[in-house]
C-alpha positions in Angstrom: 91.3 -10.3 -79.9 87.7 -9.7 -81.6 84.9 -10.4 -79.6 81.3 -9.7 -79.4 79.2 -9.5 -82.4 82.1 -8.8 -85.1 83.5 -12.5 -83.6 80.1 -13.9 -85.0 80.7 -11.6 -88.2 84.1 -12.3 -88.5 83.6 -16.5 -88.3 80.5 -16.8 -90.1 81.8 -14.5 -92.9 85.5 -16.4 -93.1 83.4 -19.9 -93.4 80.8 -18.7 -96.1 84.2 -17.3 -97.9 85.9 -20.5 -97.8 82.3 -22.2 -99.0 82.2 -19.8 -101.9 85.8 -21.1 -102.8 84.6 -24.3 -103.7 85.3 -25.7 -99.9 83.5 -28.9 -99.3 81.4 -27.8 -96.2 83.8 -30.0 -93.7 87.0 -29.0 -94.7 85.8 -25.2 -94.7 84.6 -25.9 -91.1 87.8 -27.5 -90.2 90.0 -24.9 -91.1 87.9 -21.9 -89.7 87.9 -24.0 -86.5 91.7 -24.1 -87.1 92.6 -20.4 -87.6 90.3 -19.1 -84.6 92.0 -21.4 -82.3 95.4 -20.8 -83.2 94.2 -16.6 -83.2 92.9 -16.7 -80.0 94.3 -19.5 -77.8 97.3 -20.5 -79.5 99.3 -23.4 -80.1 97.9 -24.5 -76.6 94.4 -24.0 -77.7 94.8 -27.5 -79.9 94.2 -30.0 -76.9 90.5 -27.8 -76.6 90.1 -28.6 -80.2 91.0 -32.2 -79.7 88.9 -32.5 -76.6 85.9 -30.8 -78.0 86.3 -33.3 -81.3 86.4 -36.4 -79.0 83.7 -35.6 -77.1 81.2 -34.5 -79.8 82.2 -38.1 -82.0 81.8 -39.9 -79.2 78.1 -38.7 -78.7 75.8 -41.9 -78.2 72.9 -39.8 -80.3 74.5 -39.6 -83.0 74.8 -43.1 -83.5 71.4 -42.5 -85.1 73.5 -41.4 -87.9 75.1 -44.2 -89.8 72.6 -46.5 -88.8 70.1 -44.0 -90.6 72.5 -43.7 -93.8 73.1 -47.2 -93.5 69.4 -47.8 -94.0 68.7 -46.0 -97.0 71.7 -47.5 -99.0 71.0 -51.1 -98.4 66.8 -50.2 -99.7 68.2 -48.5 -102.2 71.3 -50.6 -103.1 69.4 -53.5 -103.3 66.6 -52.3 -105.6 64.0 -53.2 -103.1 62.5 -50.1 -104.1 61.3 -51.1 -107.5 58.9 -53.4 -105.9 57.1 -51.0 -103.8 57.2 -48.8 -106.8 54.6 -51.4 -108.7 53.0 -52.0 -105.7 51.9 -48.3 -105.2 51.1 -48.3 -108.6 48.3 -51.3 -108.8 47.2 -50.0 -105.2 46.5 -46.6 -106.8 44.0 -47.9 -109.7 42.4 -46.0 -112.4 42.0 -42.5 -110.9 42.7 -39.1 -113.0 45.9 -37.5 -112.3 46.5 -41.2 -110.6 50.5 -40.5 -111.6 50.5 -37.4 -110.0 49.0 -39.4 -106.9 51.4 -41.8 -107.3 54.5 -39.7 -107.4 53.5 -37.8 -104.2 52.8 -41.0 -102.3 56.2 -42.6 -103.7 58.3 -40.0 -102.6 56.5 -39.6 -98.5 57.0 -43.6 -98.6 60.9 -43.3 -100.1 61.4 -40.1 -97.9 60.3 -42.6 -94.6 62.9 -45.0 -96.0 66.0 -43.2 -97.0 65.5 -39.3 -95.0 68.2 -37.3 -97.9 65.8 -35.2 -100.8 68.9 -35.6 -102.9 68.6 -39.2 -103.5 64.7 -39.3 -103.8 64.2 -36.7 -106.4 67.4 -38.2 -108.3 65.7 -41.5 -108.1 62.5 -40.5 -109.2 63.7 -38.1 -111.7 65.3 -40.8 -113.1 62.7 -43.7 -113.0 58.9 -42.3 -112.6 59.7 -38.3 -114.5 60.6 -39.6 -118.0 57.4 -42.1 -118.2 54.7 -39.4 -117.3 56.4 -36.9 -119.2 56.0 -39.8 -122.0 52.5 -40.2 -121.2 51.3 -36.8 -121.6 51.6 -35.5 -117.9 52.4 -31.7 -117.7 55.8 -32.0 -117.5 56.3 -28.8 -114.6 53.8 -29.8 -112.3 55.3 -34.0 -112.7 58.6 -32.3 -111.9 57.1 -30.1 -109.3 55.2 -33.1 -107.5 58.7 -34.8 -107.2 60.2 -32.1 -106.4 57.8 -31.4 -103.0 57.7 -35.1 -102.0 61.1 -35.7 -102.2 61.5 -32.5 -99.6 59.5 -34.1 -96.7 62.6 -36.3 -96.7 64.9 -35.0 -93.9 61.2 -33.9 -92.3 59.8 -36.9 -91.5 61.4 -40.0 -89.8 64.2 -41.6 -90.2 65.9 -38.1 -90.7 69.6 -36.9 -90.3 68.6 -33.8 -90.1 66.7 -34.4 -87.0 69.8 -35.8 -85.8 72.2 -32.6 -86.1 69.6 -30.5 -85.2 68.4 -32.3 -81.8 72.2 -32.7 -81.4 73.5 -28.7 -81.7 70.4 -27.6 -80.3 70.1 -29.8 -77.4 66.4 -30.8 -78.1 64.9 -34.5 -77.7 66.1 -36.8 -80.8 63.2 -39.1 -80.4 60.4 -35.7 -79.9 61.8 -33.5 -82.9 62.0 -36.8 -85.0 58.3 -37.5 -83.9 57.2 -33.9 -84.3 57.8 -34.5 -87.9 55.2 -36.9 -88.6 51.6 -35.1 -89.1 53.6 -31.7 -90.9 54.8 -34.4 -93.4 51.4 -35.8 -93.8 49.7 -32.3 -93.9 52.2 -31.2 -96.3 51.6 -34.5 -98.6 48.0 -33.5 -98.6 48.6 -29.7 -99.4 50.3 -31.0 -102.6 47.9 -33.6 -103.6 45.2 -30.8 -102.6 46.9 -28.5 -105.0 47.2 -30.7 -107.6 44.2 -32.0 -108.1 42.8 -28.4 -107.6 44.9 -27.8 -111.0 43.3 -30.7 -112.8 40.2 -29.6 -112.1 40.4 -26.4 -114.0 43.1 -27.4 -116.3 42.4 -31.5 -117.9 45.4 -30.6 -120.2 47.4 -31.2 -117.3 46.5 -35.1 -117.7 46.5 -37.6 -120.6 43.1 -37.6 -121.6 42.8 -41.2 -121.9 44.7 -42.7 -118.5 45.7 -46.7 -118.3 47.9 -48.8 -116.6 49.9 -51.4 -118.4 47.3 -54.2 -117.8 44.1 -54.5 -115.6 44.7 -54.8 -112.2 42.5 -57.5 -110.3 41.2 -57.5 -106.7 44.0 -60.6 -106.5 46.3 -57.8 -107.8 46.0 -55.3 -105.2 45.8 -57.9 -102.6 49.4 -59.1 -103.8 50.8 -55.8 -103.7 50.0 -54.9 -100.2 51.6 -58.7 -99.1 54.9 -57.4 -101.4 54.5 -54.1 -99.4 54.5 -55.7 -96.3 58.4 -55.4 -95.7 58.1 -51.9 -95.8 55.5 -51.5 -93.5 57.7 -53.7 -91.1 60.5 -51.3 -91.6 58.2 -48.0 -91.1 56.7 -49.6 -87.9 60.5 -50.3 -86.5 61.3 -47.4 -87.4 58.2 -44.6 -86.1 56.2 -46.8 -84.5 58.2 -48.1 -82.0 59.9 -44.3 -81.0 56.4 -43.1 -81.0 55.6 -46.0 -78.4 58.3 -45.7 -76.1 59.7 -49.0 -76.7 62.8 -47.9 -78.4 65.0 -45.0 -78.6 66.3 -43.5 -81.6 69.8 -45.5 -81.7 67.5 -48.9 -81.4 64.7 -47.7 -84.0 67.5 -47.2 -86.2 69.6 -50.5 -85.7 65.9 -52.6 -86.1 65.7 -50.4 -89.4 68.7 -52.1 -90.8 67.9 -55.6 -90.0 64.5 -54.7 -91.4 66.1 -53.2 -94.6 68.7 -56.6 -95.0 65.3 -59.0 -94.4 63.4 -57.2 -97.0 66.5 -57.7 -99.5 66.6 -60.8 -98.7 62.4 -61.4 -99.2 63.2 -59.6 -102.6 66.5 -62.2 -103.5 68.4 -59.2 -103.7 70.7 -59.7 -100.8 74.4 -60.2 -101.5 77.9 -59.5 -100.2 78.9 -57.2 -102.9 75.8 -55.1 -102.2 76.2 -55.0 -98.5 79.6 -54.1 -98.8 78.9 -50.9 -101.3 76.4 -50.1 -98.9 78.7 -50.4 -95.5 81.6 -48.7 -97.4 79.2 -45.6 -98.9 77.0 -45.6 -95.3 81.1 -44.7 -93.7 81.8 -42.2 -95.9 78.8 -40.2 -95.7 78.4 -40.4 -92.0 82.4 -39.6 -91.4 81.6 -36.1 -93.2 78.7 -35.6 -91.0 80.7 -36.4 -87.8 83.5 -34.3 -88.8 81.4 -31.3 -89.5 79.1 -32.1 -86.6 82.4 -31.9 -84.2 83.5 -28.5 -86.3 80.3 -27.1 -85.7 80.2 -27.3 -82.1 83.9 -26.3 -81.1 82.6 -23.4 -83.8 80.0 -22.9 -81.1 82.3 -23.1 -77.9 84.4 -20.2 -79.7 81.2 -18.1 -80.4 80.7 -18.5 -76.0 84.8 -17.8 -75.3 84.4 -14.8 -77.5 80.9 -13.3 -75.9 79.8 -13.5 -79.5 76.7 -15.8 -78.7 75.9 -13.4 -75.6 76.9 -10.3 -77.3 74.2 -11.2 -79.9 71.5 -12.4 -77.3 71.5 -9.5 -75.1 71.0 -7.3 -78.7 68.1 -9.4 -79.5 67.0 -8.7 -75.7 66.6 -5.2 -75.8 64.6 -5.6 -79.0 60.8 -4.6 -78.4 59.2 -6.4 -81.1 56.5 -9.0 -80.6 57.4 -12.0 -80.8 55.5 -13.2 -83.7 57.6 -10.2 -85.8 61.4 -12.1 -84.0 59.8 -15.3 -85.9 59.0 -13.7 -88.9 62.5 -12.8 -88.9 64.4 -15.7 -87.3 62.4 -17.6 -90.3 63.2 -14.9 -93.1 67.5 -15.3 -92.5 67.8 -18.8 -93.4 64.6 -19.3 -95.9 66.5 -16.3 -97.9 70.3 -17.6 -97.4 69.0 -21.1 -98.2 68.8 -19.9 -102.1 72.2 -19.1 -102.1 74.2 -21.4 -99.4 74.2 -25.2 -99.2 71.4 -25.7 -96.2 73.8 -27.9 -93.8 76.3 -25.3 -93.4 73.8 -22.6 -92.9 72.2 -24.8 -90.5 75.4 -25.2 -88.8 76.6 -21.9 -88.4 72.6 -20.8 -87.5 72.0 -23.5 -84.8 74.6 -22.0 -82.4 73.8 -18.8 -82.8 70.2 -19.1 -82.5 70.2 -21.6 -79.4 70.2 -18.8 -76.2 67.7 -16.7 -78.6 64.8 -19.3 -78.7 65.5 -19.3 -74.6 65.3 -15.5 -73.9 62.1 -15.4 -76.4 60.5 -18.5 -74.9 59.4 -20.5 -77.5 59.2 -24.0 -77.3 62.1 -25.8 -78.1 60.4 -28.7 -80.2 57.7 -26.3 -82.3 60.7 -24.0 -83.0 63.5 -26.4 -84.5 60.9 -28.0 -86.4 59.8 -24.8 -87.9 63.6 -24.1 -88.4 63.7 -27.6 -90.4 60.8 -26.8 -92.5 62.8 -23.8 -93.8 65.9 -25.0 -93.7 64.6 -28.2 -96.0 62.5 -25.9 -98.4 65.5 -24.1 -99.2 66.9 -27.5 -101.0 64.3 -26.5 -103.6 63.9 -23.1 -103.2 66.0 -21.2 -107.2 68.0 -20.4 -107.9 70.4 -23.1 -105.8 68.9 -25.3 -104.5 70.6 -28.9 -104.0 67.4 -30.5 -104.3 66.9 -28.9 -107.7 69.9 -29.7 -109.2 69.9 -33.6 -108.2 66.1 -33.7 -110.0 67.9 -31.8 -113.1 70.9 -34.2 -113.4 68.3 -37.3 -113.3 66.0 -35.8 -115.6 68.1 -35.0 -118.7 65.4 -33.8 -121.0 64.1 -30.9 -118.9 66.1 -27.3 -118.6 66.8 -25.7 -115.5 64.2 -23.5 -116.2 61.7 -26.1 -116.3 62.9 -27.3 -113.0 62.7 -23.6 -111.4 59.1 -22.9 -112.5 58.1 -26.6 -111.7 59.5 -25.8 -107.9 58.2 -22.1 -106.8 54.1 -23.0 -106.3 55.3 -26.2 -104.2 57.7 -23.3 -102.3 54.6 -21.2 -101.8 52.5 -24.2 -100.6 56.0 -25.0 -97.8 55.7 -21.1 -97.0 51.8 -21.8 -96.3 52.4 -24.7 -94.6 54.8 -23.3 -92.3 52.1 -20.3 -91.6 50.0 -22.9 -90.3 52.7 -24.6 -88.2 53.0 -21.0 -86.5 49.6 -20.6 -85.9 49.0 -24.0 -84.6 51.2 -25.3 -83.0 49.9 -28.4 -81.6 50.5 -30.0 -85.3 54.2 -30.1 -84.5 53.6 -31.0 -80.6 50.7 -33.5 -79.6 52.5 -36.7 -81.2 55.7 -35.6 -78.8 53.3 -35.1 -76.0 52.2 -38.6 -75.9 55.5 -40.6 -75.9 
């Protein structure tokens, strides 16, 4: 039987195989989880996986999940979003580089809403790209801005990712998914920082002569924050109430779908047909995140039976480096792997693995994973494979790839400096935490 270290070789290396193949990520879990059972335990081993499967399902924190999932698809579903889209754009006024501003601020607002990068840069790539291209916005750093808002998605709350990590890691839901909230606003302002920064020494970047399709009144703007006011509802339900105690996680994320079914309904866009493409998308998604949820931790359970997970602690152990050189490193595995492996099933395989290593260095739990989520999200649009990259490409038809790739590395650079800040001040990531 192989234990130690090779186990954690030999699993890790059969599941990134199977990946390679074309695998989707939960089948490829599945069957790895399959084979080491049957190698080590044998046919008896199959009640364990069974057991381990029921008990991980059957989690009340990951409720979260679907409720989450279920959120984003009705918002999106029923084309709510279209009104906070010309909302944001009479708040914002006459302002150079005001689409710039206004693609940043539309993706941290959709990201709140719907907590998948994916969908945001597909959506915006699709409805907010083509008309500043058409404009005369520089078309890399429009794609760019997209690209970087639409990765504080699984970052800031509501976020699945939160979810799996809190889960495999055994860290507070409700803390990590707070943590989340001032990185994502620093990060917003590092881009709009940057951006404007670019204007500045470059006007080409903008039209030279900016205007909105009509003048916007004082009546106007007053409107558009009443038409936002849904939203705001949603966000409060959402953060506000996790941040103040009154409700955990699983409740924040059931008022988030009432709140998303009363705004369709403020918006006359509430239907059956729409709720039931929503319930029916919401089930699929969330039963491929349970079933690789449940794969990852029996792959965890295996990594303990072996002495893989020890094996590989006590070697980190009798390492002498500092600790800020084990972070440096800890960091530099998955920000690099992240370019070439899709970021959930590195996550997966990582979590485990990494779990008794944050104990024996002593790092705090909550700083930590949300460093770890940082990296793991920036590798969504990190080239050359980045999923995050390719759902911006497939919306936006009239760039290349290579135009997406240059628009993404200086938004990489400014997650990299970002994440050097996070490191050196921690606080960022814990005082909202501290207070609930």
């Amino acid at each position: 039987m192989i234990t130690g270290i090779p186990a954690v070789l030999a699993g890790a290396g059969l599941l990134l195989l199977f990946m390679l193949l074309g695998m989707p990520v939960f089948v490829a879990f599945m069957l790895v989880n399959l084979i080491a059972v049957f190698v080590l335990l044998g046919p008896a081993g199959f009640g364990m996986l069974a057991s381990s499967f029921y008990d991980t399902t059957t989690s009340g924190s990951l409720v979260t999940i679907p409720l989450f999932i279920l959120m984003g698809e009705i918002l999106f579903r029923s084309h709510a979003v279209d009104v906070l889209f010309r909302s944001m754009d009479e708040l914002i006024g006459h302002i150079r580089g005001r689409q710039y501003v206004l693609s940043i601020a539309l993706a941290t607002i959709f990201s709140t809403l719907s907590g998948a990068a994916m969908g945001v840069a597909a959506m915006l790539g699709r409805s907010l790209l083509p008309g500043m291209i058409a404009r005369g916005y520089d078309p890399k750093l429009s794609a760019g801005n997209i690209l970087a808002g639409a990765s504080l998605a699984p970052l800031v709350p509501p976020s699945v990712l939160v979810i799996i990590i809190g889960t495999l890691a055994s860290v507070s839901i409700a803390g990590l998914l707070v943590a989340g909230i001032l990185p994502g606003l620093m990060f917003a302002g590092l881009f709009l920082g940057y951006t404007f920064i670019r204007i500045r020494f470059n006007p080409k970047l903008t039209p030279e002569f900016e205007t909105i399709d009509r003048e916007v009144t004082a009546r106007d703007k007053v409107m558009a924050v009443v038409r936002m006011l849904p939203f705001s509802i949603i966000i409060i339900s959402v953060m506000g109430f996790i941040l103040m105690g009154i409700a955990t996680p699983n409740e924040a994320g059931a008022m988030g779908v009432v709140g998303a079914l009363v705004a369709a309904a403020i918006y006359r866009r509430l239907n059956y047909r729409m709720v039931a493409d929503s319930l029916g998308s919401a089930a699929m998604i969330s039963a491929m995140i349970l079933i690789i949820m449940a794969s990852s931790k029996l792959f965890s359970q295996l990594l303990a039976f072996t002495g893989g997970a020890s094996a590989l602690t006590e070697w980190v152990a009798a390492m002498e480096y500092a600790p800020w050189i084990m972070l440096i490193i800890l960091m530099a595995l998955p920000f690099v792997l992240c370019m070439f492996i899709d970021q959930i099933a590195l996550m997966l395989i990582i979590i485990p693995i990494y779990k008794p290593i944050i104990e024996i260095l002593g790092f705090d739990p909550l700083w930590f994973w949300l460093l770890f989520l940082v990296n793991i999200t920036v590798g969504g649009m990190t080239p050359p494979f980045g999923y995050t990259l390719f759902a911006l490409k497939s919306a936006w038809t009239e760039g290349t790839l290579v135009q997406v790739y240059g628009a993404a590395w200086p938004f990489v650079l400014l997650f990299v400096f970002g994440m050097v800040l996070l490191a050196i001040f921690p606080v960022l990531a814990t005082y909202l935490p501290s207070l609930l």
